[in-house]
Jmol script that loads the backbone (N, CA, C; Angstrom):
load data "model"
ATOM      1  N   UNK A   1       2.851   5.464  21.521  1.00  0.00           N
ATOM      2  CA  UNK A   1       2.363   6.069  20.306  1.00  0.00           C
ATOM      3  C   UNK A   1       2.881   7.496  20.253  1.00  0.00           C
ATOM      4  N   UNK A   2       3.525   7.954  19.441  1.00  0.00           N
ATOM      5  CA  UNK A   2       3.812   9.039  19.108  1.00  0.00           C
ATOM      6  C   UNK A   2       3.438  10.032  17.790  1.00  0.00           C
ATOM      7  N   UNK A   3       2.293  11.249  17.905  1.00  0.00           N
ATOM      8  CA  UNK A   3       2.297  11.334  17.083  1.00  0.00           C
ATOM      9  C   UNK A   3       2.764  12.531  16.435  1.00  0.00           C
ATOM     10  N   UNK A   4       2.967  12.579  15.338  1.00  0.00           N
ATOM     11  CA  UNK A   4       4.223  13.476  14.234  1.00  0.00           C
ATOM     12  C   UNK A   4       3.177  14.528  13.359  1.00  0.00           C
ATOM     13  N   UNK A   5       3.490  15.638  13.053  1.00  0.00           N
ATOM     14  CA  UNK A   5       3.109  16.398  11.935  1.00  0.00           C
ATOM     15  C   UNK A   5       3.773  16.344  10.820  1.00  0.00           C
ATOM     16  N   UNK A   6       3.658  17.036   9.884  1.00  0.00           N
ATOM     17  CA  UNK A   6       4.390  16.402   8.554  1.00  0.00           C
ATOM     18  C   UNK A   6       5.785  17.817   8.203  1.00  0.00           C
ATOM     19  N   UNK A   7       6.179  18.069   9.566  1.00  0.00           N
ATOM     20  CA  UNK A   7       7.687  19.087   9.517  1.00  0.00           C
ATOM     21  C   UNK A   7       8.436  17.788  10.345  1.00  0.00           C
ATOM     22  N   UNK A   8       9.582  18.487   9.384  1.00  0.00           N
ATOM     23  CA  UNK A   8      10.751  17.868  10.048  1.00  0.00           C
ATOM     24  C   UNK A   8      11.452  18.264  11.537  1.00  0.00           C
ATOM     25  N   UNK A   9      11.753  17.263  12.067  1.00  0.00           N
ATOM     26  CA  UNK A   9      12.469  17.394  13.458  1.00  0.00           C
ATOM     27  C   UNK A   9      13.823  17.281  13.586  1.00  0.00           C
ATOM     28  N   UNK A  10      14.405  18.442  13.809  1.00  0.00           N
ATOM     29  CA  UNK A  10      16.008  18.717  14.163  1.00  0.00           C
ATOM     30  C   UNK A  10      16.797  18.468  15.479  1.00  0.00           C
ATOM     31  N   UNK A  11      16.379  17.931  16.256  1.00  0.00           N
ATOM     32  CA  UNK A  11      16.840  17.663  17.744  1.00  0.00           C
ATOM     33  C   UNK A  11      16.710  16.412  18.182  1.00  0.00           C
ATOM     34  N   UNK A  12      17.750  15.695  18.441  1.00  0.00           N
ATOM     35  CA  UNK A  12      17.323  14.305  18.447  1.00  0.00           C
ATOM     36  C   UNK A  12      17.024  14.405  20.374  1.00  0.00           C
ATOM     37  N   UNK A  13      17.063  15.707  21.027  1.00  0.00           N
ATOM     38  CA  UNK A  13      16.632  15.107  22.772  1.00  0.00           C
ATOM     39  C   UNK A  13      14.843  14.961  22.722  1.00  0.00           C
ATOM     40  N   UNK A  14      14.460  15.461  21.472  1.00  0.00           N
ATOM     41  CA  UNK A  14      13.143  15.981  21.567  1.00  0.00           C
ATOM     42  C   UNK A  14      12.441  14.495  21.692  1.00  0.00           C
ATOM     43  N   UNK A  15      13.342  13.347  21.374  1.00  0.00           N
ATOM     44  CA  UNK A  15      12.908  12.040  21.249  1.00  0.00           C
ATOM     45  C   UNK A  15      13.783  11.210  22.468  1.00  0.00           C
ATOM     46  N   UNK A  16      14.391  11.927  23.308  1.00  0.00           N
ATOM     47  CA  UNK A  16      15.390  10.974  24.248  1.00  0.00           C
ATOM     48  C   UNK A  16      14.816  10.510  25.620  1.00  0.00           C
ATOM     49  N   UNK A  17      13.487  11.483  25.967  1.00  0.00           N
ATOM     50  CA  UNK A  17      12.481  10.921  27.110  1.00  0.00           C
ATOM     51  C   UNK A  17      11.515   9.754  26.458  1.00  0.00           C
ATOM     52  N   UNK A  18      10.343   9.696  25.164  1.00  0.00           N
ATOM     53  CA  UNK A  18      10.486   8.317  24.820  1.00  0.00           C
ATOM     54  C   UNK A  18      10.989   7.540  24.175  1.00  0.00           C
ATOM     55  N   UNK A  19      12.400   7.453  24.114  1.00  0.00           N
ATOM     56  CA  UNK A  19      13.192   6.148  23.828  1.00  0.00           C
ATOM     57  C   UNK A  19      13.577   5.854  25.023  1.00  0.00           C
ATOM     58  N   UNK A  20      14.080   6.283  26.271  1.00  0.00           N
ATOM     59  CA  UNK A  20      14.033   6.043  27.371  1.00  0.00           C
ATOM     60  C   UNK A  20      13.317   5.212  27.689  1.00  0.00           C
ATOM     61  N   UNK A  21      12.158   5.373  27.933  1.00  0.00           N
ATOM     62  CA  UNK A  21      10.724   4.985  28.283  1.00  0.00           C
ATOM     63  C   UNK A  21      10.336   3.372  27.292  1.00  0.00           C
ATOM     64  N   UNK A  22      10.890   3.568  26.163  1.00  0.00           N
ATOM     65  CA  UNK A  22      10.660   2.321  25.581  1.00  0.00           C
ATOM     66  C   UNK A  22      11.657   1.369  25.817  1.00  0.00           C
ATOM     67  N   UNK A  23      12.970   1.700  25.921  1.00  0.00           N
ATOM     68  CA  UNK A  23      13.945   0.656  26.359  1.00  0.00           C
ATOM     69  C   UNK A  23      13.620   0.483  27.543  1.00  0.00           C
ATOM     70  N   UNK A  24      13.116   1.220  28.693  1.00  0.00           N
ATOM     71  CA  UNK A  24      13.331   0.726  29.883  1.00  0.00           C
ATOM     72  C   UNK A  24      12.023  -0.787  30.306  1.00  0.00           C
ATOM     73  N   UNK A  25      11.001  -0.201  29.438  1.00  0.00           N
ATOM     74  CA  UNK A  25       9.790  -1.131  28.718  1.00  0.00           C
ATOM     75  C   UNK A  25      10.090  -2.063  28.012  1.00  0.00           C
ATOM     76  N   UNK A  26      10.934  -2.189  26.940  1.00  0.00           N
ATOM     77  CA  UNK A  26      11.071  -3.257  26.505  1.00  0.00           C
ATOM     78  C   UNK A  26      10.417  -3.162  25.054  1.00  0.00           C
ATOM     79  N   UNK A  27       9.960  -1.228  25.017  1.00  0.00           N
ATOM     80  CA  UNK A  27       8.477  -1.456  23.714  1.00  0.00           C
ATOM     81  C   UNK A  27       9.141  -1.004  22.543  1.00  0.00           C
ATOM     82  N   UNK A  28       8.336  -0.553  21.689  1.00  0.00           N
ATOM     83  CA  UNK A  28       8.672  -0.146  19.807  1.00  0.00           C
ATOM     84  C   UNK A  28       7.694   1.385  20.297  1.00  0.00           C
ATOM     85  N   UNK A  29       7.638   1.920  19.365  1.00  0.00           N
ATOM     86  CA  UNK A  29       7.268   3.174  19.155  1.00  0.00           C
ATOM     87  C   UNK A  29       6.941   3.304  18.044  1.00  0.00           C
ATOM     88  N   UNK A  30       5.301   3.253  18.476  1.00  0.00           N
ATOM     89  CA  UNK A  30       4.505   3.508  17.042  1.00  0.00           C
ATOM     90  C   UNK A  30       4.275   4.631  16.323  1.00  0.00           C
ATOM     91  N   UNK A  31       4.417   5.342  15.378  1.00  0.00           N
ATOM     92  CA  UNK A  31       4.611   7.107  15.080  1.00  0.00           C
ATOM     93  C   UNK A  31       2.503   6.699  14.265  1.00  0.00           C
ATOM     94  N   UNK A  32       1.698   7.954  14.641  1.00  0.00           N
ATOM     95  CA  UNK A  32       0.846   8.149  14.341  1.00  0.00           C
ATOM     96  C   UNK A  32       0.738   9.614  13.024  1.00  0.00           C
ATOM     97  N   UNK A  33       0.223   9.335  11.825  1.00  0.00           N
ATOM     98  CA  UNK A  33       0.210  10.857  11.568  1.00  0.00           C
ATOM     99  C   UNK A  33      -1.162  11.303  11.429  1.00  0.00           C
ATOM    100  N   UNK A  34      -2.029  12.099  11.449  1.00  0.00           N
ATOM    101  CA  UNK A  34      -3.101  12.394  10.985  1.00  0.00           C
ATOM    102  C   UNK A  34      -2.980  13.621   9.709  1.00  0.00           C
ATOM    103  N   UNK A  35      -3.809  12.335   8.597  1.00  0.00           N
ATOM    104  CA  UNK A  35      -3.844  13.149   7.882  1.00  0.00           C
ATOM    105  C   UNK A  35      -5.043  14.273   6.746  1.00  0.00           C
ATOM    106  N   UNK A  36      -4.438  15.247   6.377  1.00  0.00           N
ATOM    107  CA  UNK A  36      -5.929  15.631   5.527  1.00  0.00           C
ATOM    108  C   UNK A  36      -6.316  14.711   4.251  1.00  0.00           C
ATOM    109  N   UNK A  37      -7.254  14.949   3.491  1.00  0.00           N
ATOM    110  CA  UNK A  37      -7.440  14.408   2.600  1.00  0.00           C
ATOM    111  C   UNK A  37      -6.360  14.285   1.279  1.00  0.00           C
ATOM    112  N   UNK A  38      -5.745  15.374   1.423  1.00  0.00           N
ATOM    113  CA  UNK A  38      -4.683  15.647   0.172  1.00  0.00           C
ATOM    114  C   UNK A  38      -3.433  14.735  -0.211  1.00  0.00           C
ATOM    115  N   UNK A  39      -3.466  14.264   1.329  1.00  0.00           N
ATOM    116  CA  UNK A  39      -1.980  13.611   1.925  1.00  0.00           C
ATOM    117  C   UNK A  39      -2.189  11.803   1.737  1.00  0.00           C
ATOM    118  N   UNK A  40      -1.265  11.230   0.888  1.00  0.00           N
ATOM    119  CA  UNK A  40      -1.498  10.123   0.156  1.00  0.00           C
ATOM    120  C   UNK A  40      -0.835   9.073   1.180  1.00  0.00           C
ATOM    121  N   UNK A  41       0.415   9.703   1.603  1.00  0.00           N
ATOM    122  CA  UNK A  41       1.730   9.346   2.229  1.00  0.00           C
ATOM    123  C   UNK A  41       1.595   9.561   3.792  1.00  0.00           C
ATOM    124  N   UNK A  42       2.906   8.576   4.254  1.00  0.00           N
ATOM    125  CA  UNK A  42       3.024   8.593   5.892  1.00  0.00           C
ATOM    126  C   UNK A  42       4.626  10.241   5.128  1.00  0.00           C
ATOM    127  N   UNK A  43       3.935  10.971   5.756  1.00  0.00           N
ATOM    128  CA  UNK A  43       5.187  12.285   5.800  1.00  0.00           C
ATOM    129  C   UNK A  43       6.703  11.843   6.660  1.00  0.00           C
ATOM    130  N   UNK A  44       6.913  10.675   6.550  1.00  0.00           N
ATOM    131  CA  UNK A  44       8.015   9.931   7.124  1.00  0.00           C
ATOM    132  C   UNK A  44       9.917  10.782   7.381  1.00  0.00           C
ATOM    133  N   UNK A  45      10.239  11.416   7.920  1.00  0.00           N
ATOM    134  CA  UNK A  45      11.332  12.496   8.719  1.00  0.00           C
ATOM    135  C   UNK A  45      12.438  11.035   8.657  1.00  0.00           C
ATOM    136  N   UNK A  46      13.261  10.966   7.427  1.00  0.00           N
ATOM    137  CA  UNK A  46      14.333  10.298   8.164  1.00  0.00           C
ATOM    138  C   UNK A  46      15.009  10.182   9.780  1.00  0.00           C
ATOM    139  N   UNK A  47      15.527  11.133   9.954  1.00  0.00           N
ATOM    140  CA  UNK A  47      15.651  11.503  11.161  1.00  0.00           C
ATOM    141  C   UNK A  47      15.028  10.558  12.036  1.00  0.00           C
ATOM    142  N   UNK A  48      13.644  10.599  12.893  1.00  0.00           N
ATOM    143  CA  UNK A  48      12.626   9.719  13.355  1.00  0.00           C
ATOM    144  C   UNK A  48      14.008   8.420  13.312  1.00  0.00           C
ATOM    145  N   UNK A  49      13.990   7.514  12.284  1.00  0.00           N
ATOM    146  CA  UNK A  49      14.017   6.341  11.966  1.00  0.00           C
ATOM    147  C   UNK A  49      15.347   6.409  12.155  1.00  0.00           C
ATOM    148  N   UNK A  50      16.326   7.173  12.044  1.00  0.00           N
ATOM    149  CA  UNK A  50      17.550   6.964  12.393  1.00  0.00           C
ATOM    150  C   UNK A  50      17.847   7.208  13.645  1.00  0.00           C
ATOM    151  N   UNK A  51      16.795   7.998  14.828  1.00  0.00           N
ATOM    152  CA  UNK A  51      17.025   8.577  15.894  1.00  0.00           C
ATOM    153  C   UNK A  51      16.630   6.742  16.960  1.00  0.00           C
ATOM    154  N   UNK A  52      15.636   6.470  16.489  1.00  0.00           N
ATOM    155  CA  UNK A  52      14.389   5.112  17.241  1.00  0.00           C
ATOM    156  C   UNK A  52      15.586   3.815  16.813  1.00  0.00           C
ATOM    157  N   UNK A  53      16.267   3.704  15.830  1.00  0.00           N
ATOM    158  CA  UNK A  53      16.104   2.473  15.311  1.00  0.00           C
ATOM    159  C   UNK A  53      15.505   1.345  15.978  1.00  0.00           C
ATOM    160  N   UNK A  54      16.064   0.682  16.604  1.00  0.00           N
ATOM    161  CA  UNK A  54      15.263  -0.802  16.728  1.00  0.00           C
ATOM    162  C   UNK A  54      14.259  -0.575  17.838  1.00  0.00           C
ATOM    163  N   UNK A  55      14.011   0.706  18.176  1.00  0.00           N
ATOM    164  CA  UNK A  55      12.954   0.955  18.932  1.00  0.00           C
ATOM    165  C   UNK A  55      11.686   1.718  18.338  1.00  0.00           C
ATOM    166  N   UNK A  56      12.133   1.414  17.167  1.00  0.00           N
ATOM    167  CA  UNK A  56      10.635   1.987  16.045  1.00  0.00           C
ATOM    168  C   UNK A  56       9.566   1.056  15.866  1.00  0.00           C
ATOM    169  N   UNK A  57       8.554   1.229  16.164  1.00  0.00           N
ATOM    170  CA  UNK A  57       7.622   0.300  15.473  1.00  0.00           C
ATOM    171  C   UNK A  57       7.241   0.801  14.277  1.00  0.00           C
ATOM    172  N   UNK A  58       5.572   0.351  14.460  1.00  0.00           N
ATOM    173  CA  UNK A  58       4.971   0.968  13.330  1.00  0.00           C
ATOM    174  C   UNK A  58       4.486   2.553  12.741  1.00  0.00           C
ATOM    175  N   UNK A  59       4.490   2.236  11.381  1.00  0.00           N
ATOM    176  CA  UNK A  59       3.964   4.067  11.455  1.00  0.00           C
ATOM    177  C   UNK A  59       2.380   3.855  10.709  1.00  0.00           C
ATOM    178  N   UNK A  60       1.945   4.965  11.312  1.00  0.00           N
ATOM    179  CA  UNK A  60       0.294   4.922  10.757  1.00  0.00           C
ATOM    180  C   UNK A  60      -0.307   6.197  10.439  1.00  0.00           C
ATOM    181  N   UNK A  61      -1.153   5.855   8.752  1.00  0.00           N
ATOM    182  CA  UNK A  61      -1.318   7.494   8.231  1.00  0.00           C
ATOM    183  C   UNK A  61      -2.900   7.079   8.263  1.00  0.00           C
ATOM    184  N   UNK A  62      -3.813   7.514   9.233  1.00  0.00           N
ATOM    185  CA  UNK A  62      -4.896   7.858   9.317  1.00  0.00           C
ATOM    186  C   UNK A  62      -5.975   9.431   8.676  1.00  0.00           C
ATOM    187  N   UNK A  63      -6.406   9.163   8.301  1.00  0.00           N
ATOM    188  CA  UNK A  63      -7.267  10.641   7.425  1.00  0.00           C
ATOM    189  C   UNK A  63      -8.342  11.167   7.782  1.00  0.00           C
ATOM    190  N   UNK A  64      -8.382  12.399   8.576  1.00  0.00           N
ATOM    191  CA  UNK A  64      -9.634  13.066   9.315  1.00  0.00           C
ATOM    192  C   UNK A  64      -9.682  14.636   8.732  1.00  0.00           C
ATOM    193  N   UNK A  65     -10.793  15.151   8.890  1.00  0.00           N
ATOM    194  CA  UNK A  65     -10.691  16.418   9.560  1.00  0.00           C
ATOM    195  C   UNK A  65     -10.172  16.675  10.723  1.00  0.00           C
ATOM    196  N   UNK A  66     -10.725  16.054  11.598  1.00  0.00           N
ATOM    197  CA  UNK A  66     -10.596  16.407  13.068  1.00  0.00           C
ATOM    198  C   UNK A  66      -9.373  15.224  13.780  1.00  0.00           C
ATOM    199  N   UNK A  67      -8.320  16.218  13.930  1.00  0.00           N
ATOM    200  CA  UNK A  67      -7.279  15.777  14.112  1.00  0.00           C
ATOM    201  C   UNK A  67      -7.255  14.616  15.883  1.00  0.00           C
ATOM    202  N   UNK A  68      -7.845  15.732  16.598  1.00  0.00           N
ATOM    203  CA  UNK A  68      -8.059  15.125  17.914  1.00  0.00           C
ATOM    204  C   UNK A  68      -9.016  14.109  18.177  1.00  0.00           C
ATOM    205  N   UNK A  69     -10.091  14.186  17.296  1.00  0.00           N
ATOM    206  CA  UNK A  69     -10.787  12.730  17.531  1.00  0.00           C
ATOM    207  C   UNK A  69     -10.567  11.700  17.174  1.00  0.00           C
ATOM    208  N   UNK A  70      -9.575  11.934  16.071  1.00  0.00           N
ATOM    209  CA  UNK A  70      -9.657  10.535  15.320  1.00  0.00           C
ATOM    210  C   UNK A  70      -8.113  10.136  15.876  1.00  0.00           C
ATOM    211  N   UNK A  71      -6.892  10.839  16.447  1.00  0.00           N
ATOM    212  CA  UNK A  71      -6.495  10.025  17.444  1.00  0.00           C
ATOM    213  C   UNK A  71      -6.487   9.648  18.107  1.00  0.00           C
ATOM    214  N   UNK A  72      -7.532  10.157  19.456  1.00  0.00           N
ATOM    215  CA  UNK A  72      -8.219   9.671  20.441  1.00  0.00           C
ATOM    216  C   UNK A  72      -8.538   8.415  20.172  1.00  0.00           C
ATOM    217  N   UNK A  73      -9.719   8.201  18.905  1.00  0.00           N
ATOM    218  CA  UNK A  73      -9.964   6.894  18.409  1.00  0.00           C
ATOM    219  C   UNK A  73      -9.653   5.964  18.664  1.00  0.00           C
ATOM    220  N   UNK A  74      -8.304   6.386  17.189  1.00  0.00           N
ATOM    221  CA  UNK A  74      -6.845   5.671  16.843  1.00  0.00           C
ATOM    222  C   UNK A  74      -6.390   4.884  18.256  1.00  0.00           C
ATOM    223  N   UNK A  75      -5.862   6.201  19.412  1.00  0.00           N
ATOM    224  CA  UNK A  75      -5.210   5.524  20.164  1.00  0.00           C
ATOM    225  C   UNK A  75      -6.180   4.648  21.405  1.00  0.00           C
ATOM    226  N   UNK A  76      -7.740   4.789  21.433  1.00  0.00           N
ATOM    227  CA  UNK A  76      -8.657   3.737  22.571  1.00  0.00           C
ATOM    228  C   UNK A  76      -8.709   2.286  21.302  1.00  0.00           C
ATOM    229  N   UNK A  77      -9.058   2.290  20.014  1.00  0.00           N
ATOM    230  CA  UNK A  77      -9.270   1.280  19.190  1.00  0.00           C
ATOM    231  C   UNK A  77      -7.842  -0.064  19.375  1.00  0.00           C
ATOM    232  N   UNK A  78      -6.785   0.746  20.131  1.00  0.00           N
ATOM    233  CA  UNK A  78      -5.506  -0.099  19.421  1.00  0.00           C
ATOM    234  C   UNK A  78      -4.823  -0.174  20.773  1.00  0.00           C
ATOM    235  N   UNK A  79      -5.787   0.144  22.126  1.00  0.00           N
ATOM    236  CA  UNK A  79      -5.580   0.139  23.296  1.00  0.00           C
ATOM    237  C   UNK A  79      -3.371   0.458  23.543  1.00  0.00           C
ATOM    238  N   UNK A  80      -3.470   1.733  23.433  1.00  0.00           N
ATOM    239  CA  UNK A  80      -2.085   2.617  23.292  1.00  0.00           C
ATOM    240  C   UNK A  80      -1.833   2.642  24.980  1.00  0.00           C
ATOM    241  N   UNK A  81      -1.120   2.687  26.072  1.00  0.00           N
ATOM    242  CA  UNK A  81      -0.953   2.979  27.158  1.00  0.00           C
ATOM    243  C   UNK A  81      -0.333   4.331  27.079  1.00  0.00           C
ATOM    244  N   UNK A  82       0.315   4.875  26.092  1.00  0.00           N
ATOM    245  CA  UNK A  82       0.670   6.374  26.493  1.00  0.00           C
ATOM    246  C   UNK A  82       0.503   7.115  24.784  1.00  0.00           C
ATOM    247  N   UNK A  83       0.369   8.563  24.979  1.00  0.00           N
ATOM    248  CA  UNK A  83       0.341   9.078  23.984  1.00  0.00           C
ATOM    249  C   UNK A  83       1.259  10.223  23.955  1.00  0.00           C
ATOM    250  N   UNK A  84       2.592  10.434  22.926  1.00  0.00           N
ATOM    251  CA  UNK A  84       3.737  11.653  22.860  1.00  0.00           C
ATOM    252  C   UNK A  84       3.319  12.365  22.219  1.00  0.00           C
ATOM    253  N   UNK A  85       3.027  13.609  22.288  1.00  0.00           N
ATOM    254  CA  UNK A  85       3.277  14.525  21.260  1.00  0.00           C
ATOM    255  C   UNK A  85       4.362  15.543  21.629  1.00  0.00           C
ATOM    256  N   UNK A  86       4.713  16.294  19.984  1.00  0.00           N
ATOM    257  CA  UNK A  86       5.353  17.172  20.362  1.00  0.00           C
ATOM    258  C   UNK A  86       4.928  18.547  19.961  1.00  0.00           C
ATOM    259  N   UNK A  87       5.390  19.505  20.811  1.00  0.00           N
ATOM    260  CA  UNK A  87       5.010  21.015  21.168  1.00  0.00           C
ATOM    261  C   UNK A  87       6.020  21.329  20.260  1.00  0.00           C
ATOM    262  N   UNK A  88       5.383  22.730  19.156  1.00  0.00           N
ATOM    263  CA  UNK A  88       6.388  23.471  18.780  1.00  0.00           C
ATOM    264  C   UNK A  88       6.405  24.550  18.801  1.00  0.00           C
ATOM    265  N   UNK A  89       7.442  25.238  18.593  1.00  0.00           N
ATOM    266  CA  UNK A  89       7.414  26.912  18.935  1.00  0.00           C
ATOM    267  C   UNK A  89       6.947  27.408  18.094  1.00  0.00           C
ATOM    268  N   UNK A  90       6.424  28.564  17.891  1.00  0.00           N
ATOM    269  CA  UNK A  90       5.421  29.311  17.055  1.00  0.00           C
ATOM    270  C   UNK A  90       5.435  30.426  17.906  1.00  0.00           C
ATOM    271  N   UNK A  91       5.483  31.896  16.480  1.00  0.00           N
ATOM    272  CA  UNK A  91       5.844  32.912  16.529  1.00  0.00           C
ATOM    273  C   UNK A  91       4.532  33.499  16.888  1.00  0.00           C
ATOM    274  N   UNK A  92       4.267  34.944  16.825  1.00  0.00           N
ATOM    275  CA  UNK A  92       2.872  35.432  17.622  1.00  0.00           C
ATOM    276  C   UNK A  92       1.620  35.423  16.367  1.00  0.00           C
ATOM    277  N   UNK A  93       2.055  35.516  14.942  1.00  0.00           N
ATOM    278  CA  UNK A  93       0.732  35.351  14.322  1.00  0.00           C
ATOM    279  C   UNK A  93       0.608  34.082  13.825  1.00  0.00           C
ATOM    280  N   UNK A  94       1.809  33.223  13.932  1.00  0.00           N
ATOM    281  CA  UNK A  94       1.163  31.209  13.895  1.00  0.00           C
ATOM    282  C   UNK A  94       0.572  30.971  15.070  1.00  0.00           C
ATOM    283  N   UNK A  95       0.399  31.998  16.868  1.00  0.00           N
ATOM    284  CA  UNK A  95      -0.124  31.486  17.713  1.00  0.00           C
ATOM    285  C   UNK A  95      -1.898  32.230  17.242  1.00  0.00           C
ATOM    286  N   UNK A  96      -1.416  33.136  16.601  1.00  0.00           N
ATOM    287  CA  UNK A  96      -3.179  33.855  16.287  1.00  0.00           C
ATOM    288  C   UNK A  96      -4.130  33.203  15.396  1.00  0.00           C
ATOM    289  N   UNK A  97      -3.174  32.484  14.646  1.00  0.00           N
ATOM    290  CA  UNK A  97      -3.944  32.084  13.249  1.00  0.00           C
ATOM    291  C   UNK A  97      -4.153  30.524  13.533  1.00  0.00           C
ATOM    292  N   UNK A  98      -3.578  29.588  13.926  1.00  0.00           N
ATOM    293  CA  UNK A  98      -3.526  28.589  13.586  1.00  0.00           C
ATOM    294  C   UNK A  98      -3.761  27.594  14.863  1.00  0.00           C
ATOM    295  N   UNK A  99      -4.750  26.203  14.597  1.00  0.00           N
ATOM    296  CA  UNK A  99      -4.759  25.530  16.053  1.00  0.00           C
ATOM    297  C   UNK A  99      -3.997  24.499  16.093  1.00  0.00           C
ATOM    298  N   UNK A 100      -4.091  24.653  18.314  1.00  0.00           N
ATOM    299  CA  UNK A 100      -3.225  24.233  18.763  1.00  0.00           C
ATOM    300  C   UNK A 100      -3.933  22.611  19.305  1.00  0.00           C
ATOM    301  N   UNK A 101      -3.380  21.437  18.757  1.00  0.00           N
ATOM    302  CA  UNK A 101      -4.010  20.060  18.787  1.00  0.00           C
ATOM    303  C   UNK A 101      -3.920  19.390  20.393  1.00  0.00           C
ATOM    304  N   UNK A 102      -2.450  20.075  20.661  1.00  0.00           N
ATOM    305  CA  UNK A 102      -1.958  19.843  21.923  1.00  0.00           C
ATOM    306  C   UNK A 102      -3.097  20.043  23.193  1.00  0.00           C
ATOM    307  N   UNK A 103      -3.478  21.560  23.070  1.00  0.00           N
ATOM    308  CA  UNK A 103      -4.471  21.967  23.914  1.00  0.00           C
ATOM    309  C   UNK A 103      -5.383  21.053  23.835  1.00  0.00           C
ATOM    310  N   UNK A 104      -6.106  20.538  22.795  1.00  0.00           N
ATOM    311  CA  UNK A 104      -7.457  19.882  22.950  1.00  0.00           C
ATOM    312  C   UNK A 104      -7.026  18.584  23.230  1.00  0.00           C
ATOM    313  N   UNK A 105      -5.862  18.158  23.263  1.00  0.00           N
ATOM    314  CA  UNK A 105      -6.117  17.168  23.680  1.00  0.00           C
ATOM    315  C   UNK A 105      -5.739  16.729  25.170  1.00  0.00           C
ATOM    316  N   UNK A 106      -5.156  17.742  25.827  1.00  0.00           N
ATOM    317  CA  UNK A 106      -5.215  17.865  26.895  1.00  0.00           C
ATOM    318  C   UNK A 106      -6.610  17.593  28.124  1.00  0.00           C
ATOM    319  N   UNK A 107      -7.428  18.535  27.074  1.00  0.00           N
ATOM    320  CA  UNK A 107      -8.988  17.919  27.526  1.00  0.00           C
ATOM    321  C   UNK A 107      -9.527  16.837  27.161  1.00  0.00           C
ATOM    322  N   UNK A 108      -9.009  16.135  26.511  1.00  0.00           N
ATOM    323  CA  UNK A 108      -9.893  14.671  26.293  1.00  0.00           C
ATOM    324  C   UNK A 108      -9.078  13.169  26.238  1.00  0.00           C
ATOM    325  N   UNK A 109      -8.055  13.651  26.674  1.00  0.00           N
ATOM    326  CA  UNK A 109      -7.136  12.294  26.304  1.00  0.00           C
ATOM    327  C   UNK A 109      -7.621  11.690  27.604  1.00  0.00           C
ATOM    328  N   UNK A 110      -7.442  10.245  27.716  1.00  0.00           N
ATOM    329  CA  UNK A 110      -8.015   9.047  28.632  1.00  0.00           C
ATOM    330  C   UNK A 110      -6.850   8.846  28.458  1.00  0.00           C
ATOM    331  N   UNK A 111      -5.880   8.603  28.205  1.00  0.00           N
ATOM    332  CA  UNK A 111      -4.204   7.861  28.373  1.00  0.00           C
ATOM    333  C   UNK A 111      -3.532   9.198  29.286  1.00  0.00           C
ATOM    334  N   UNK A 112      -2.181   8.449  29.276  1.00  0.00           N
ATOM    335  CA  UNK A 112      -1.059   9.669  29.458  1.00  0.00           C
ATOM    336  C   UNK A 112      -0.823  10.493  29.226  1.00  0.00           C
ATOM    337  N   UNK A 113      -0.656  11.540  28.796  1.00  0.00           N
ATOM    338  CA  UNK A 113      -0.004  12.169  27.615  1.00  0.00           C
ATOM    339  C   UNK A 113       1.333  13.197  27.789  1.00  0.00           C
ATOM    340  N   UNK A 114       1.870  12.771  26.902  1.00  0.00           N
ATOM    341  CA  UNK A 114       3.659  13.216  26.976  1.00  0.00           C
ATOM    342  C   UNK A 114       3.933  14.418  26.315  1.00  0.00           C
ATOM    343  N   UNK A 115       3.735  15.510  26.579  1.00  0.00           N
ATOM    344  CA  UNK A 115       4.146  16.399  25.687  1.00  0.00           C
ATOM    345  C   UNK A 115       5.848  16.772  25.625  1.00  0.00           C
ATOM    346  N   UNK A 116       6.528  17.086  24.735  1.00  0.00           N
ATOM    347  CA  UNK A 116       7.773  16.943  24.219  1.00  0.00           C
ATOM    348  C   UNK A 116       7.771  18.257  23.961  1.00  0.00           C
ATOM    349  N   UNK A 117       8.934  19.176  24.044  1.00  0.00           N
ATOM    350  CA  UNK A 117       9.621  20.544  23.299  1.00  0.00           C
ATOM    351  C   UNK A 117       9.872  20.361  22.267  1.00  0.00           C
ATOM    352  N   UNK A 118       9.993  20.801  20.720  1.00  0.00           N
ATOM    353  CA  UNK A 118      10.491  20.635  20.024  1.00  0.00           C
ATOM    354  C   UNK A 118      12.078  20.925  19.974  1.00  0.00           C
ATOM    355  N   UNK A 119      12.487  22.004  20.441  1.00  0.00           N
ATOM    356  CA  UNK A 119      13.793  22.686  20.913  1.00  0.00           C
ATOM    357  C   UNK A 119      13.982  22.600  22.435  1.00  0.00           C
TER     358      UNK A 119
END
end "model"
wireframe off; spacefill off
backbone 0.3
color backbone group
């Protein structure tokens, strides 16, 4: 399970540890997004789909406030064995102003969890 924010991704290594991981598995790669209420759509990154091909699975647009619980959820409801996210860089007042999903879920994830560089 991998899950995506709704910016685009410019680096295709940022995805080359799990596609690895899924060919060597045999699996698909499910992209998760969480979304707010506003958001109708899976925020779908060409890219993604040209980077995975036949190692893409499904994509899924779930709708919370609370970003970390309801993938937690997401990923115990649909019994996930690992969970990717990716880390992005952020300048010193996007680190003041704005939260970081990564952190919390560091504290509560029951799976794996893969964190990725964006760069």
């Amino acid at each position: 399970m991998l899950a995506l924010d709704n910016q685009t991704l410019e680096h295709s290594f940022t995805f080359y540890v799990p596609l690895q991981l899924a060919k060597k598995w045999d699996n698909k790669i499910d992209l998760i997004h969480v979304a707010n209420k506003n958001e109708s759509s899976f925020p779908f990154d060409p890219f993604v789909g040209n980077f995975l091909q036949d190692y893409m699975g499904e994509a899924h647009l779930v709708k919370s406030k609370d970003v970390g619980f309801k993938l937690m959820d997401f990923v115990r409801s649909n019994d996930y064995q690992l969970l990717v996210m990716v880390k992005r860089a952020k300048g010193f007042w996007a680190k003041l102003f704005t939260k970081d999903h990564i952190s919390e879920e560091i504290q509560r994830c029951f799976v794996p969890l893969l964190i990725v560089p964006e760069d």
